[in-house]
N, C-alpha and C positions, 0 to 999 in steps of 0.2 A: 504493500500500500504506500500512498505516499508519505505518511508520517516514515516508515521503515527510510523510505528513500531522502528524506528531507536530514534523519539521522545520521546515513552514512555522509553525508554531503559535509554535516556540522564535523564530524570525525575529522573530514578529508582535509577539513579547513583549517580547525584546531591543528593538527597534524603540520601544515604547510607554513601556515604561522611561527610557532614554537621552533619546526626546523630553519626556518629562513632567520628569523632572531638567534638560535643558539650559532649559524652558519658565519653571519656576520659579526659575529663575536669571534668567531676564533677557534670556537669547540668542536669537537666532533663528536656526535652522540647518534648513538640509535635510538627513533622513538615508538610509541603505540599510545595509540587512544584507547579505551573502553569505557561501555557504557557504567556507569556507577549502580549498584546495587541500591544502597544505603543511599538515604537523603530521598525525601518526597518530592523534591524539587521535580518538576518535567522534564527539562532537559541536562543530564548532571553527566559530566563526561572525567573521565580521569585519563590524564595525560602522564605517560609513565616514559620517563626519559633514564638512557642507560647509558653514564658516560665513566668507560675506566679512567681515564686519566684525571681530570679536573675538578672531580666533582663536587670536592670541598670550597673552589671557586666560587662556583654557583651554586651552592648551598651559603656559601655566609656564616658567621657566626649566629646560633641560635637561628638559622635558618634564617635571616635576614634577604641576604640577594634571593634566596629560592622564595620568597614572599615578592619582590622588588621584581623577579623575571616572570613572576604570574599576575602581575598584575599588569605590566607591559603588555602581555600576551594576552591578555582578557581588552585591554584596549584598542588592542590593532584588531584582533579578532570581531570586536563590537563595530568596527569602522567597516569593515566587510560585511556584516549579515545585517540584515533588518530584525534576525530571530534575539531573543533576551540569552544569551549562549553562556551557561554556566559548567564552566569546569574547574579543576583542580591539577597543578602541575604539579607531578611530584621526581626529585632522582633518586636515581638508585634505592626505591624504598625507605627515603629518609623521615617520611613523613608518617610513613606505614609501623618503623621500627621506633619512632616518638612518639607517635597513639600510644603502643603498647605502652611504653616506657608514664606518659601521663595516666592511663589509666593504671596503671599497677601503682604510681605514686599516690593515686586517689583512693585504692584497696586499703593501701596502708595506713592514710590519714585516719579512713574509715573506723579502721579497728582500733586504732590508736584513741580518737575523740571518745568510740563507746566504751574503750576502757575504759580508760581513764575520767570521763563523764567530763572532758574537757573539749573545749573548740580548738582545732589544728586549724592552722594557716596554711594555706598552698605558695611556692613560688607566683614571682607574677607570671602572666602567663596569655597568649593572643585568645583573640573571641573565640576563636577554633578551638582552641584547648580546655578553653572553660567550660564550651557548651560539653564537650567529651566528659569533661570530669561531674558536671550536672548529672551527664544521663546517667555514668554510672551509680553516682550514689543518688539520683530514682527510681534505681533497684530495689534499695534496702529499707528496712523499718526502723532503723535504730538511728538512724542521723539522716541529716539535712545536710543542703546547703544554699548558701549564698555568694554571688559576688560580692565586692568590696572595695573601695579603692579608686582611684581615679585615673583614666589616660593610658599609659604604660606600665602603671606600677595597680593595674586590675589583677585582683588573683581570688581566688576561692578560698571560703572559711568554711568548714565542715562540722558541724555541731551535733551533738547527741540529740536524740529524742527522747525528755526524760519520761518515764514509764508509770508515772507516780497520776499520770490524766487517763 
């Protein structure tokens, strides 16, 4: 149908963008698009870039230029389609092996606050990571959480839920 084909085309674009930017930089990478599982969003693409040499280039500290090179690409991208074109650039799984690593630090805050019947502080942390560390602790029955904090220095407080209501 034509949404299927209207898809591949968002791919192709996604795809053509990111190589011609990473191109002109200097890099050599292999890439792939795919459609995203996760995220209710309509059109959610994940752009999975594989670059052995550089990668920490374009990754940045704390993932800085890998946020600065998807937002570039979501710009040129938008200048080309009339469609609202929502993806996600990631390399080498860096993004994929940081979830892990935020949510396992969200596990632990977890258990720690209902031990201890105290509120943990999370590092700060981008809106991306906070919403992650939300959902996982809208898993559980024994704490909460909340953002906090303003700007940059935004991070997650995670509180018990005391048991006594």
């Amino acid at each position: 149908g034509k949404k299927y084909m209207d898809k591949q085309k968002d791919q192709a674009l996604i795809k053509q963008v990111v190589g011609e930017i990473l191109e002109k930089m200097g890099f050599q990478a292999s890439l792939e698009v795919e459609a995203e599982a996760e995220g209710n969003e309509e059109e959610n693409f994940l752009c999975k870039v594989s670059s052995p040499e550089d990668s920490h280039l374009l990754i940045g500290q704390h993932g800085a230029n890998l946020e600065a090179l998807q937002h570039l690409a979501r710009l040129v991208v938008r200048r080309r389609t009339d469609s609202r074109l929502k993806f996600t650039l990631d390399i080498n799984d860096y993004r994929k092996e940081r979830n892990a690593t935020v949510v396992e630090a969200a596990k632990q805050a977890a258990d720690q606050a209902a031990a201890e019947k105290r509120t943990i502080t999370l590092r700060p942390m981008s809106t991306y990571e906070r919403r992650l560390v939300h959902l996982e602790i809208s898993k559980r029955s024994d704490v909460t959480s909340d953002s906090v904090g303003e700007g940059e220095e935004r991070k997650v407080a995670i509180r018990p839920i005391s048991s006594q209501n």
